[in-house]
C-alpha positions as CSV (number, residue, x, y, z in Angstrom):
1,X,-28.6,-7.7,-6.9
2,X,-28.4,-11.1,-8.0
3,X,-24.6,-10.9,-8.7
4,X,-23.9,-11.6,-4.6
5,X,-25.9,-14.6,-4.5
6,X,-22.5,-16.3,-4.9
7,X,-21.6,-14.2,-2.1
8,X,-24.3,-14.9,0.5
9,X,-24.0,-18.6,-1.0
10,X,-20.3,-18.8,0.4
11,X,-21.1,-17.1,3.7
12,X,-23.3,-19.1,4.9
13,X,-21.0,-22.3,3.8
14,X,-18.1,-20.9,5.5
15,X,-20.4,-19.9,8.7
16,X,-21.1,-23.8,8.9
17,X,-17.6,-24.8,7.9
18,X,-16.1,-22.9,10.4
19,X,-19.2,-24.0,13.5
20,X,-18.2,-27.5,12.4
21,X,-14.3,-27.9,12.1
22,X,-13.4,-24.9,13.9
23,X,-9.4,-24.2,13.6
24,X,-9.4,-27.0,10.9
25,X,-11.8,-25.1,8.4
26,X,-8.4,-24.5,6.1
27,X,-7.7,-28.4,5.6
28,X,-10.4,-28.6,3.1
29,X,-13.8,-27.4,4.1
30,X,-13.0,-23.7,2.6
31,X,-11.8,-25.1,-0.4
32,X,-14.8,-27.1,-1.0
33,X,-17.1,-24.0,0.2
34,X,-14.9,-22.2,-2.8
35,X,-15.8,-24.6,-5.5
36,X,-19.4,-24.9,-4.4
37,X,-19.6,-21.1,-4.6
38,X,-17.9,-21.3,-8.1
39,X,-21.2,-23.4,-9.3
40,X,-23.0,-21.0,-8.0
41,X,-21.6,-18.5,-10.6
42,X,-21.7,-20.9,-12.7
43,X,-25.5,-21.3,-12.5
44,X,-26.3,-17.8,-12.0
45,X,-24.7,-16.7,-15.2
46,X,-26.7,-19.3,-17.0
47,X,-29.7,-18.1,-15.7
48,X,-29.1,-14.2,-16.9
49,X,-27.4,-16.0,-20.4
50,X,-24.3,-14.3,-19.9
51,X,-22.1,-17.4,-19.9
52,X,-19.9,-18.6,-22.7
53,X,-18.7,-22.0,-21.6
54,X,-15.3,-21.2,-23.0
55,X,-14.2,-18.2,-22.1
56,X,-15.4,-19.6,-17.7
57,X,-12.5,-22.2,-18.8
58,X,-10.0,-20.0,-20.2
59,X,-10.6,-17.4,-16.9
60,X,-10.2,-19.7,-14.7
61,X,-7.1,-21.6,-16.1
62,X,-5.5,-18.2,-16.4
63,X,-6.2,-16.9,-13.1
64,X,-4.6,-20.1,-11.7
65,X,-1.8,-20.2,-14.1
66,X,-1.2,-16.5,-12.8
67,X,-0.6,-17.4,-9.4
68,X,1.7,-20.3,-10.5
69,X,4.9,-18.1,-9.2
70,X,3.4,-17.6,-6.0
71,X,2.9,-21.2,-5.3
72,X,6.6,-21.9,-6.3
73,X,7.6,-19.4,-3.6
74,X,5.3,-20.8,-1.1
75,X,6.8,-24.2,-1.4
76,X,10.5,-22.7,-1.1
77,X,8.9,-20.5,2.2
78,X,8.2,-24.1,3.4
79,X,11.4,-25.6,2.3
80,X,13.5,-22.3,4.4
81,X,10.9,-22.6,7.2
82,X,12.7,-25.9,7.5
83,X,15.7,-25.1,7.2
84,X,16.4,-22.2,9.3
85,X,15.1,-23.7,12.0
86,X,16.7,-26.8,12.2
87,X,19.9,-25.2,11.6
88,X,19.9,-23.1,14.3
89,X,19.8,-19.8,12.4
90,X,16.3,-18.9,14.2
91,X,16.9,-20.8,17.1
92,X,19.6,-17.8,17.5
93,X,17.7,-15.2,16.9
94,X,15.3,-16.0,19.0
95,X,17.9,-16.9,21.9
96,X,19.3,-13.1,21.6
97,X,15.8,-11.7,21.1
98,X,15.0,-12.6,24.5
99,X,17.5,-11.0,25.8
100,X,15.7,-7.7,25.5
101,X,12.8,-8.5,27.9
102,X,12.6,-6.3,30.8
103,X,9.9,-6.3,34.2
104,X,9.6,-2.6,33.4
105,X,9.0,-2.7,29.9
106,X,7.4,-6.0,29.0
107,X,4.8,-5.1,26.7
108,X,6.4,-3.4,24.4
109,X,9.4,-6.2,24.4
110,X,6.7,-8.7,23.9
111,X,5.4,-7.0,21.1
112,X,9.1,-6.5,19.7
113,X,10.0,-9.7,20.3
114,X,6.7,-11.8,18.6
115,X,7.4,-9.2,15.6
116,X,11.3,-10.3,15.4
117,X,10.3,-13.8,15.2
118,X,7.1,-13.5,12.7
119,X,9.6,-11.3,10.9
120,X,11.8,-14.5,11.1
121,X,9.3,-17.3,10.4
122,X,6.6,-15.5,8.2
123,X,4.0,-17.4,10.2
124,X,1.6,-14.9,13.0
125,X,-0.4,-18.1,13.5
126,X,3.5,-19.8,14.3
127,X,4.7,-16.8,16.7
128,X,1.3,-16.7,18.7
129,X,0.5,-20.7,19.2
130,X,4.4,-20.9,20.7
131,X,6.2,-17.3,22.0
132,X,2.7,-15.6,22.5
133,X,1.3,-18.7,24.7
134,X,5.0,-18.7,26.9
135,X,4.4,-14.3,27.1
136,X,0.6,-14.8,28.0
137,X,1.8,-17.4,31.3
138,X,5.0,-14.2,32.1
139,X,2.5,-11.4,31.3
140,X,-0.1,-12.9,33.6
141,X,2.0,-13.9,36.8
142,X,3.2,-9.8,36.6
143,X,-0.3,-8.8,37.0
144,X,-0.9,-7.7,33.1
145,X,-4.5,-7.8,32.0
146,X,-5.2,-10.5,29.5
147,X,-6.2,-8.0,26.8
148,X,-3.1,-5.7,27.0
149,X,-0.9,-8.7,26.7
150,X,-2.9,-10.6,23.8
151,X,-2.6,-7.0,22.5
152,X,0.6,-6.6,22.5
153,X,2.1,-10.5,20.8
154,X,-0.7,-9.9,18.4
155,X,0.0,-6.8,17.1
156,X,3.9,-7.5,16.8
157,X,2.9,-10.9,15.2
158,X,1.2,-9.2,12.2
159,X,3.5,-6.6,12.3
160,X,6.1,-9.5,11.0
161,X,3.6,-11.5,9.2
162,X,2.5,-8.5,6.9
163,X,6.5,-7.6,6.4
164,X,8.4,-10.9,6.0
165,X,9.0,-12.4,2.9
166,X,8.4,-16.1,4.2
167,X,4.7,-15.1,4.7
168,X,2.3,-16.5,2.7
169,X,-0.2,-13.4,2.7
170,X,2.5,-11.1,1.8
171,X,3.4,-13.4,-1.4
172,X,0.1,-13.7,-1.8
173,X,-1.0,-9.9,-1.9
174,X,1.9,-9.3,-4.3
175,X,1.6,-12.0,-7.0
176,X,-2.2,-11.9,-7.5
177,X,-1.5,-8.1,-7.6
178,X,1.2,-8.4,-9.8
179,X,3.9,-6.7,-7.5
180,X,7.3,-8.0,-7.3
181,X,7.5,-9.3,-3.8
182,X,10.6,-7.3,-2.4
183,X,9.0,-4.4,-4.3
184,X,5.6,-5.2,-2.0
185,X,7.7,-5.4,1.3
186,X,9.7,-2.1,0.7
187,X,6.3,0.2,-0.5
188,X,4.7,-1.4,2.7
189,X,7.1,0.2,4.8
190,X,5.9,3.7,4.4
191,X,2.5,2.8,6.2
192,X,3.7,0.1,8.3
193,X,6.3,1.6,10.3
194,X,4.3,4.3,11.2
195,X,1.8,2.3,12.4
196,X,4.0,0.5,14.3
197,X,6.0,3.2,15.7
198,X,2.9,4.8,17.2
199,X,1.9,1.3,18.6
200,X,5.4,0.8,20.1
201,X,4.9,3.8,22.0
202,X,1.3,3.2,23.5
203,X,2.9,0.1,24.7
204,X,5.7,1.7,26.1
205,X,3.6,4.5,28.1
206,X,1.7,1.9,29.1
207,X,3.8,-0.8,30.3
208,X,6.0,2.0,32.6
209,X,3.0,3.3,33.7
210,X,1.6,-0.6,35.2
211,X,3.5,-2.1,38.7
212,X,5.0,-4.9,37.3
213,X,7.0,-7.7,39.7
214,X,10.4,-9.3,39.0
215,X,10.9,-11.8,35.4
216,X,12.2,-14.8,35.9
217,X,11.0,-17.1,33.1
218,X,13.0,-16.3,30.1
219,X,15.6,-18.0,31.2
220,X,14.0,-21.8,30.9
221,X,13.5,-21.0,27.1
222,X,17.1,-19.6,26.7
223,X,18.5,-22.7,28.5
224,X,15.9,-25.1,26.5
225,X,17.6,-23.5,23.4
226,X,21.3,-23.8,24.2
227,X,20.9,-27.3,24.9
228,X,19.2,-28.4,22.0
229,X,20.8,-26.6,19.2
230,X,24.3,-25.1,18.5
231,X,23.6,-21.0,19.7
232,X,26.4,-19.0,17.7
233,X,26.4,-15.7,16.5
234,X,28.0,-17.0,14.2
235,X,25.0,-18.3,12.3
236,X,23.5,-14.9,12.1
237,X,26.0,-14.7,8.8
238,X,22.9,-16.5,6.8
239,X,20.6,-13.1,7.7
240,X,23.1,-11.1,6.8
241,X,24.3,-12.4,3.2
242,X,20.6,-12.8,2.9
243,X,19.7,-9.6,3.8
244,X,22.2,-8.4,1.7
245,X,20.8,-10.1,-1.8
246,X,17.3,-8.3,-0.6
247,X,18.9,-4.8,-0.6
248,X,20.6,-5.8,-4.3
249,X,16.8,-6.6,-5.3
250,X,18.0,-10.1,-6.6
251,X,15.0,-12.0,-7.8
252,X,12.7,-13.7,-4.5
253,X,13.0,-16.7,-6.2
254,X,16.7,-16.6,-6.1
255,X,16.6,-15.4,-3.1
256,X,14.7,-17.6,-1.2
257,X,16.4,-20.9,-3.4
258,X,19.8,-19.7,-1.8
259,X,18.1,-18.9,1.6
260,X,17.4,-22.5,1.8
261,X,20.6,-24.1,0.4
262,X,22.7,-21.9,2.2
263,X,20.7,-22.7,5.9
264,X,20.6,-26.9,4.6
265,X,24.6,-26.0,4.7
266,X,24.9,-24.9,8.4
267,X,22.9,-27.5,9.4
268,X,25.0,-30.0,7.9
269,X,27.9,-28.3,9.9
270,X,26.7,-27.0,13.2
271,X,23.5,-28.9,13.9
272,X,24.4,-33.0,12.7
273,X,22.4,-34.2,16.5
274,X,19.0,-32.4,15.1
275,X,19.3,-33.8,11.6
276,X,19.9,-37.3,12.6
277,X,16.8,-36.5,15.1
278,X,14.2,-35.6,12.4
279,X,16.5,-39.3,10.2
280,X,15.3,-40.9,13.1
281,X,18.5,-42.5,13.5
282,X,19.4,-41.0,16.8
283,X,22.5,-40.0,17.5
284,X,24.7,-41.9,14.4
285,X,26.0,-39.4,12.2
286,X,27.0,-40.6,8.7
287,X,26.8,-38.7,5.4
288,X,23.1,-40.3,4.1
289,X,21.5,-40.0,7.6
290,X,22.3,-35.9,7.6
291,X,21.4,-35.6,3.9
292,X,18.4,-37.6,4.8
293,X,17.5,-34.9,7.7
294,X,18.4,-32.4,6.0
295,X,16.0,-33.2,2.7
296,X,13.6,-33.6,5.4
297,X,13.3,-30.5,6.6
298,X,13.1,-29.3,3.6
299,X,10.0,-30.9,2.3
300,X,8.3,-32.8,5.6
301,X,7.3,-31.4,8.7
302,X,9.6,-31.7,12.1
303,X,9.2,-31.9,15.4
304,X,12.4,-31.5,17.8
305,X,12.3,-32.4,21.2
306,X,13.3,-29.3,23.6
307,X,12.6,-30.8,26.7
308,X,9.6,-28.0,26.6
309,X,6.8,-28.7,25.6
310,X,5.9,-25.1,24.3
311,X,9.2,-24.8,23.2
312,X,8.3,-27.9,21.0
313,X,5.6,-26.6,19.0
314,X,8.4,-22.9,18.6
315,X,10.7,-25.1,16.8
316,X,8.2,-27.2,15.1
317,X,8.2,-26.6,11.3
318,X,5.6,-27.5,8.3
319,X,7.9,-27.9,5.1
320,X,7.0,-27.5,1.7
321,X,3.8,-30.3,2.7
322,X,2.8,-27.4,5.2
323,X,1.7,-25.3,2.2
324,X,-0.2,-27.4,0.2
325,X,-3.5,-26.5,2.3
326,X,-2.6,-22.9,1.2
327,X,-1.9,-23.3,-2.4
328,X,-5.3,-26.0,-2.4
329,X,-6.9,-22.4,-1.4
330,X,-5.4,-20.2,-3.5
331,X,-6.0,-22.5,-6.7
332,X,-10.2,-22.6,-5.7
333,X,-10.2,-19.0,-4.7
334,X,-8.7,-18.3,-8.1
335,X,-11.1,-20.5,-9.7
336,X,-13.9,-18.8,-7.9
337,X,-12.6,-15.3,-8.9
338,X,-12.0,-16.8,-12.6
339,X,-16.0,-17.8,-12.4
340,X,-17.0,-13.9,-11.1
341,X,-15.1,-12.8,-13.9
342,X,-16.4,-15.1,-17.0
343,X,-20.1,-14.3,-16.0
344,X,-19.6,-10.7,-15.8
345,X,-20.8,-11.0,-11.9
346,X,-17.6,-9.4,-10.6
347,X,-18.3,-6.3,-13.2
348,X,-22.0,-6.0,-11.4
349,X,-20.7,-6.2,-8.0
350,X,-17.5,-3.3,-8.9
351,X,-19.7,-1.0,-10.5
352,X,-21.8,-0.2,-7.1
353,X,-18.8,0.1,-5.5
354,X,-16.8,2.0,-7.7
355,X,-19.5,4.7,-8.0
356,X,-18.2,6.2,-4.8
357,X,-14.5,6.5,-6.3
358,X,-13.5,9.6,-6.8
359,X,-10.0,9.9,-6.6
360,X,-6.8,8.3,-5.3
361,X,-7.7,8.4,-1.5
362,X,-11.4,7.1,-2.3
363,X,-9.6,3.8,-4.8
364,X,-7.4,3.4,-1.3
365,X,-10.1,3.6,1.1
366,X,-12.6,1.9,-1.0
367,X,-9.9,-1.0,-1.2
368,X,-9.0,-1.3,2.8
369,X,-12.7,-0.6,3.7
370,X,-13.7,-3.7,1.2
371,X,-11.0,-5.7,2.7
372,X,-12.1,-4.7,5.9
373,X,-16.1,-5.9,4.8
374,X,-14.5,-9.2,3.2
375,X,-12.6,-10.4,6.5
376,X,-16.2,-9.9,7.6
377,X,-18.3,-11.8,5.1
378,X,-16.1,-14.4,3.9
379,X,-14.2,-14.8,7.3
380,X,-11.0,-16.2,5.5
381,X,-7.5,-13.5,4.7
382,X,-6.6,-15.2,2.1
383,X,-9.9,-15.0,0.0
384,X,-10.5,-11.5,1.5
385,X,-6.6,-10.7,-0.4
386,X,-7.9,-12.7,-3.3
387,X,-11.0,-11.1,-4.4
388,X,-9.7,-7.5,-3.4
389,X,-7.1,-7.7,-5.8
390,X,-9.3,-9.1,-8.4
391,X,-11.9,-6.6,-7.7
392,X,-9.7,-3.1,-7.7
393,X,-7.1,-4.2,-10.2
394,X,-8.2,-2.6,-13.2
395,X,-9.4,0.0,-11.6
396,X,-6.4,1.2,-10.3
397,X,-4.5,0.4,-13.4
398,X,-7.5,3.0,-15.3
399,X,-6.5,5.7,-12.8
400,X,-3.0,5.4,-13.7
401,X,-1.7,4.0,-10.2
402,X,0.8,1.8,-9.7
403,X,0.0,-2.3,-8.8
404,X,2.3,-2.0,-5.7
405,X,-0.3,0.7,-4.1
406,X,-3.0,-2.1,-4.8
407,X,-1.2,-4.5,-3.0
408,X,-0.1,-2.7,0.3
409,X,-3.7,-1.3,0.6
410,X,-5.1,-5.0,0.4
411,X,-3.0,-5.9,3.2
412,X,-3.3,-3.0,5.0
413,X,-7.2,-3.8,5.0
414,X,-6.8,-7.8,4.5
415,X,-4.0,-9.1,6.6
416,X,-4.0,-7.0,9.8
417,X,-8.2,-6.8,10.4
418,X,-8.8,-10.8,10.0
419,X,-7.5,-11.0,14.1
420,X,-10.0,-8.9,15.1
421,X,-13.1,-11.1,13.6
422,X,-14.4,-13.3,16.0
423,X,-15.7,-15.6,13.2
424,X,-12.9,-15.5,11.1
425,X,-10.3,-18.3,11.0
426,X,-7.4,-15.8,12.4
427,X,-9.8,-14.6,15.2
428,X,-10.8,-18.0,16.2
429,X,-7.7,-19.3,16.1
430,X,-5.6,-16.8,17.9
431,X,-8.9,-16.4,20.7
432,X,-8.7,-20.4,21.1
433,X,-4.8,-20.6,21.8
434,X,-4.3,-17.5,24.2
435,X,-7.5,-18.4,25.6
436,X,-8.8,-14.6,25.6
437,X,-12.1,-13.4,23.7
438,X,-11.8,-11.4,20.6
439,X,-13.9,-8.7,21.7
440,X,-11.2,-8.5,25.1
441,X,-7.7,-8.3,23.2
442,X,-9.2,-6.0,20.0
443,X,-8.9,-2.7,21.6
444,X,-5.5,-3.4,22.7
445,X,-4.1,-4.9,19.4
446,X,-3.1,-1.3,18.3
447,X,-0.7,-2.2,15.2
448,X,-3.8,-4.3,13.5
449,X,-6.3,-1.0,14.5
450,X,-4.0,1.4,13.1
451,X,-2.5,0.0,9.7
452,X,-5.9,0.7,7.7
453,X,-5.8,4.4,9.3
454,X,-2.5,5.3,8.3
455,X,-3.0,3.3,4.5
456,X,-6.2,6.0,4.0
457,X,-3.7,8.9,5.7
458,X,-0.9,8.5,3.6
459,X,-2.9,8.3,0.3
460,X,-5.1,11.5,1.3
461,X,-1.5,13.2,1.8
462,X,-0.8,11.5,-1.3
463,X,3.1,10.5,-0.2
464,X,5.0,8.4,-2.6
465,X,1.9,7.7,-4.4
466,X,2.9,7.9,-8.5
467,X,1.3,7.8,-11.4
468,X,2.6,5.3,-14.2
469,X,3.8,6.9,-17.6
């Protein structure tokens, strides 16, 4: 039982990182909870003489120089994070997207719209702080209960978070998998949509089943949009061509390296008043004032002035700086799993779990439920992806499974449940900015409820679940 001291011993640090820096805890405190955590390992596998200085070094250089194509792709999600909102591309799509919002059918169009943009913008956190705070004031003044509309943006805010290929947890789940990312999204699909589907139509029942009065707030985000950028359907060519290199599996990298140049293009030509904006040279257009703006969004974080203020922090992007808290995490959670693994703790902890495995659909449950119990214990996704992967990985490569099963099911248990811990860095920060309780929106937020029920479902059908050669 000694092998989850360095578990308990990173609990309790992220218990009082999180009391004491709240929505902050991802700046730094985690990290440094990580590393102190790492010692821990450190220590305990001197004290049972299993450590071999050497080969703690070599783990934990290899476990970060694994993840080296993930943080690559992370900094290019920052750079087209940039991009595609300064140039108007999501801008767009979120000026037609609002177009669907009905009185009659506003929960489910709120739930379609947050996924659309999450979809677009790879951030949950992103969708909720801006578009869910906007839905919470519309779903409010039609008589909605708080929990039913927190419900509904959060569960179509994960829905595009766990799908998009600008989100770091998606990335994430695939590379410390070893999954191809685009190979991740598609395999995803076959529990996701279900999931969705179903959630879609609980809405739907629900919302024509409310009284609902007349909408008549849409309309200042629409005009707040057409007067700061350039609204042309027009732009909507970047999706497609983009779109287009997804279905012809062209390498993510590729991918998203074109995404970017391609939107740092359009801005150039439709949006020149926003990149001399974020050149801080106001409205004096000249070649190295736009290339300045546009390198900017690229790299450094922008911040647009709507004439909204939630509309602000909507079009308010991170860059490639955005991400460096992220990769800082991923590179001490790596070094922490590199640690479990060199002193033989990890071994210790999988064998009482893997005791129960008996099959295909016990590996998948085993791996959502332990996902699940991570979000829990850890209160931190990311680590919770980490360590799953690290944990079932050779297992699932023993029973002859593919790594892109491993990878869905630690999202469909990782990335999805973190919302509904109160303690947890999701659930604290999406309860603090739609100012409703945890415990109030969870039994609403159907999509997050239902993803690690249909990940067990299809594996105990076993549907397009293969064994490798």
């Amino acid at each position: 039982m000694i092998a989850f001291v360095p578990f308990l011993v990173l609990i309790a640090l992220l218990i009082c990182c999180i009391t004491v820096f709240g929505n902050a805890t991802l700046d730094g405190a985690s990290q440094v909870a990580l590393l102190i955590a790492s010692g821990t390992c450190v220590l305990v596998g001197w004290f049972k003489k299993r450590l071999d200085w050497d080969v703690l070094e070599r783990e934990m250089t290899e476990k970060v120089a694994n993840c080296t194509p993930s943080i690559i792709i992370l900094l290019l999600i920052g750079a087209i994070s940039g991009t595609w909102m300064v140039s108007g591309i999501v801008p767009t799509m979120i000026y037609y997207g609002m177009q669907i919002l009905h009185p009659q059918w506003f929960l489910v169009s709120s739930c379609v719209l947050c996924a659309l943009i999450s979809l677009l913008i790879g951030s949950s956190w992103t969708t909720v702080a801006t578009i869910g705070v906007a839905l919470m004031g519309i779903g409010k003044a039609h008589g909605f209960d708080d929990g039913w509309i927190a419900g509904s943006i959060i569960s179509g805010a994960y829905f595009g978070d766990k799908l998009s290929p600008l989100s770091d947890t998606t990335v994430l789940a695939s590379s410390v998998s070893g999954t191809p990312l685009f190979t991740h999204i598609r395999y995803m699909l076959f529990t996701t949509v279900p999931a969705f589907t179903l959630t879609l139509l609980i809405f739907l029942i629900a919302g024509l089943s409310m009284n609902v009065a007349a909408m008549g707030n849409v309309s200042d985000f629409a005009d707040g949009l057409n007067r700061t950028f350039l609204i042309s359907p027009w732009l909507l060519l970047v999706p497609v061509v983009v779109g287009y290199m997804i279905a012809r599996r062209w390498p993510s990298l590729v991918v998203l390296f074109l995404a970017t140049l391609l939107a740092a293009i359009v801005a150039l030509i439709f949006q020149e008043d926003r990149l001399c904006e974020i050149a801080n040279q106001g409205n004096e257009p000249g070649f190295m004032v736009l290339y300045e703006g546009a390198i900017r969004a690229c790299y450094d974080s922008t911040n647009i002035n709507t004439g909204n203020d939630v509309l602000n922090q909507l079009v308010r992007t991170r860059g490639m700086a955005g991400m460096m808290p992220t990769i800082w995490l991923i590179i001490c959670a790596q070094v922490f799993a590199g640690a479990l693994t060199a002193t033989g703790l990890l071994k210790e902890i999988m064998g009482y779990i893997l005791r129960m495995v008996r099959g295909t659909f016990s590996l998948v449950a085993s791996t959502v439920l332990s996902g699940i119990f991570l979000n829990i214990t850890t209160a931190d996704q990311f680590l919770s992806i980490i360590l799953s992967s690290s944990m079932f990985k050779e297992s699932y490569q023993r029973h002859g499974l593919e790594n892109r099963l491993l990878s869905r099911s630690c999202e469909d248990g990782c990335t999805v449940t973190s919302v509904l811990v109160p303690w947890n860095t999701c659930g604290l920060t999406q309860s603090t900015v739609l100012g409703v309780a945890t415990i109030a929106y969870l039994p609403y937020c159907f999509f997050n409820l239902l993803s690690p029920i249909s990940s067990m479902v299809v594996a105990a059908f076993g549907w397009k679940i293969k064994k490798t050669k």
